[in-house]
C-alpha positions in Angstrom: -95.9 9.1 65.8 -96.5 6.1 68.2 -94.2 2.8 68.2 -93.9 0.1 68.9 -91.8 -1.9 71.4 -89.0 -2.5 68.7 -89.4 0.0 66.5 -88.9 2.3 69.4 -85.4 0.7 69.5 -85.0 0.8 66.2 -85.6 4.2 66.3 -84.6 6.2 69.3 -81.8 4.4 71.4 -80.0 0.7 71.4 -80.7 -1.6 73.8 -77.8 -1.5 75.0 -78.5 2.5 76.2 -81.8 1.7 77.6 -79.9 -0.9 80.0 -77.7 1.8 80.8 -80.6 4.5 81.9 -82.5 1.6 82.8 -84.3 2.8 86.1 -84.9 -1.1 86.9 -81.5 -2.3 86.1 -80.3 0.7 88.2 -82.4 -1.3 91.0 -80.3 -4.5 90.3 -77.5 -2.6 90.9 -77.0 0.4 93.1 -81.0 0.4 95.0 -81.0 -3.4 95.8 -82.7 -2.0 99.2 -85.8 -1.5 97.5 -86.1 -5.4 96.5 -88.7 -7.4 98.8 -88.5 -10.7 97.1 -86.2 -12.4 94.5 -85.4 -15.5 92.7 -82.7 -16.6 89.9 -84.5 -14.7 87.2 -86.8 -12.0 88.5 -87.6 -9.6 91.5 -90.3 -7.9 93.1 -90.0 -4.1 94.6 -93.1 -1.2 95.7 -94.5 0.3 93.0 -92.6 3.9 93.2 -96.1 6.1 92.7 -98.2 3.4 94.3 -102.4 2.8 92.8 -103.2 1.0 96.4 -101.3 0.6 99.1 -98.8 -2.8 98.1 -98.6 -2.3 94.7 -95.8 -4.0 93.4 -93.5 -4.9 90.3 -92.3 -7.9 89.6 -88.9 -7.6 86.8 -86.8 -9.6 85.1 -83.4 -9.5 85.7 -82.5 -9.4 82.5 -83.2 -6.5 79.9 -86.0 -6.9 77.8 -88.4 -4.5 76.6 -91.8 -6.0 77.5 -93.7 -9.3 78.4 -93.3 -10.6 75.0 -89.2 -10.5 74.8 -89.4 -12.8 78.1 -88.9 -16.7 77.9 -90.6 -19.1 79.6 -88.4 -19.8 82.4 -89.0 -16.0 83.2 -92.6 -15.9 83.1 -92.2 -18.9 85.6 -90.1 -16.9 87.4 -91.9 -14.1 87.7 -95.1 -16.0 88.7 -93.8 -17.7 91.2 -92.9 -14.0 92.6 -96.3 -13.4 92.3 -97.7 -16.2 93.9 -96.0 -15.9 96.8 -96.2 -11.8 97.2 -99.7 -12.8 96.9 -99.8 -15.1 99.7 -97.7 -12.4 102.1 -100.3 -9.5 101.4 -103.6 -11.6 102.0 -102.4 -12.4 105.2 -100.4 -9.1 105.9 -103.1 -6.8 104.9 -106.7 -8.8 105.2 -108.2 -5.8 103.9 -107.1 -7.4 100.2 -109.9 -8.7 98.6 -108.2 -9.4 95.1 -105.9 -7.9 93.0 -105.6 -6.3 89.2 -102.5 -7.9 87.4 -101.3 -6.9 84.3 -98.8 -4.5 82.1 -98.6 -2.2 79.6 -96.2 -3.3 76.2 -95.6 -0.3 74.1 -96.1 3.3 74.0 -99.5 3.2 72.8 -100.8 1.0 75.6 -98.8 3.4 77.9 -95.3 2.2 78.6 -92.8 4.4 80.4 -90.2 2.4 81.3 -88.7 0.0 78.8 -87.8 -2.6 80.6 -90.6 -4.8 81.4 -92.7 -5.1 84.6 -95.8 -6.7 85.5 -98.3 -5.0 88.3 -99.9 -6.8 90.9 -102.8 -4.3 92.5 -104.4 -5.1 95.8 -107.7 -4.6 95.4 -110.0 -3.7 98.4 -114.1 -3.5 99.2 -115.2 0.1 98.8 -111.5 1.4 97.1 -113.7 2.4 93.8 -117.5 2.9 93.2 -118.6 0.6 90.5 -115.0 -2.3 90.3 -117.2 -4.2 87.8 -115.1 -4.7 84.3 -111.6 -4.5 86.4 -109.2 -3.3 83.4 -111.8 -2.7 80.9 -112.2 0.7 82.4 -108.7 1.5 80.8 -110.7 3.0 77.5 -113.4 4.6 79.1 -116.5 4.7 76.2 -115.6 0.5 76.1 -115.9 0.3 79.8 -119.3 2.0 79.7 -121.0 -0.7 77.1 -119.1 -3.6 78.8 -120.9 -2.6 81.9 -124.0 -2.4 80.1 -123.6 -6.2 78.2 -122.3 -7.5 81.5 -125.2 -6.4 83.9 -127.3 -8.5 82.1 -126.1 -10.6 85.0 -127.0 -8.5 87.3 -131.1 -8.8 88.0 -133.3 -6.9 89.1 -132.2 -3.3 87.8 -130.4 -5.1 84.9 -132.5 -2.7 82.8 -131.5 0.3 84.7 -129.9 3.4 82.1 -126.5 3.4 80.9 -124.5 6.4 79.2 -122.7 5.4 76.5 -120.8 8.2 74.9 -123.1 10.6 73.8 -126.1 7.9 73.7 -128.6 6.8 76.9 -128.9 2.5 76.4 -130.9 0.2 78.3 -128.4 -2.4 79.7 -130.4 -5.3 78.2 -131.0 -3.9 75.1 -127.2 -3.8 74.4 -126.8 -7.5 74.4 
């Protein structure tokens, strides 16, 4: 059975005993070394199993399970994190040619760790094949007809041969 954010509460442990196996708390606490950048509400540390090279976290302080639990004095927290992590790596690393943002909020969108965290992934030329469609390659038969309604943009070969599951489409015929 999958659940969500608070039902997985509800259901398996308090809150307060995910704070206290809380691998991100733990960071707040006893591995402050791995922190890069903080402010009153939120920090920033290395993603621990890195996608690219940089890829960082940026947490609130306090406990909460996901991105909706946050108020809006965090999520201005934890932007300004971002903003200025952002700024560091473009000129750190000029390799960076954007970056993926985003997070996963319960176990069916693939959340491991219940304390919430946003990802900021530095994207560079050449680090996948086709980067068109960014996160919409998360579900990979909907990442195969986005491509195919957004190359519509894409002239001349906008009418080039898609595979779509188990059917051929001609990008501009599924617009």
């Amino acid at each position: 059975m999958t659940l969500n954010s608070n039902e997985f509460l509800k259901n398996n442990l308090s809150r307060e005993e995910l704070q206290q196996n809380c691998l991100f708390c733990d960071v707040q606490t006893i591995d402050r070394k791995r922190i890069i950048a903080e402010n009153s509400l939120a920090f920033a540390i290395r993603d621990g199993f890195p996608v690219t090279e940089f890829h960082t976290l940026f947490i609130p302080k306090r406990h909460t399970i996901d991105y909706f639990g946050l108020d809006p004095e965090e999520v201005t927290a934890i932007n300004q994190l971002m903003e200025a992590q952002r700024r560091f790596l473009l000129v750190t690393d000029p390799t960076i040619g954007g970056f993926n943002i985003g997070m996963n909020c319960g176990e069916i969108a693939g959340q491991s760790i219940w304390h919430c965290h946003v990802h900021m992934i530095p994207r560079r030329k050449g680090d996948v094949e086709y980067p068109k469609g960014g996160v919409r390659h998360v579900i990979p038969y909907n990442r195969d007809l986005c491509l195919a309604i957004q190359d519509r943009h894409d002239p001349p070969d906008r009418y080039r041969r898609l595979t779509v599951g188990e059917r051929h489409v001609i990008a501009h015929d599924a617009i």
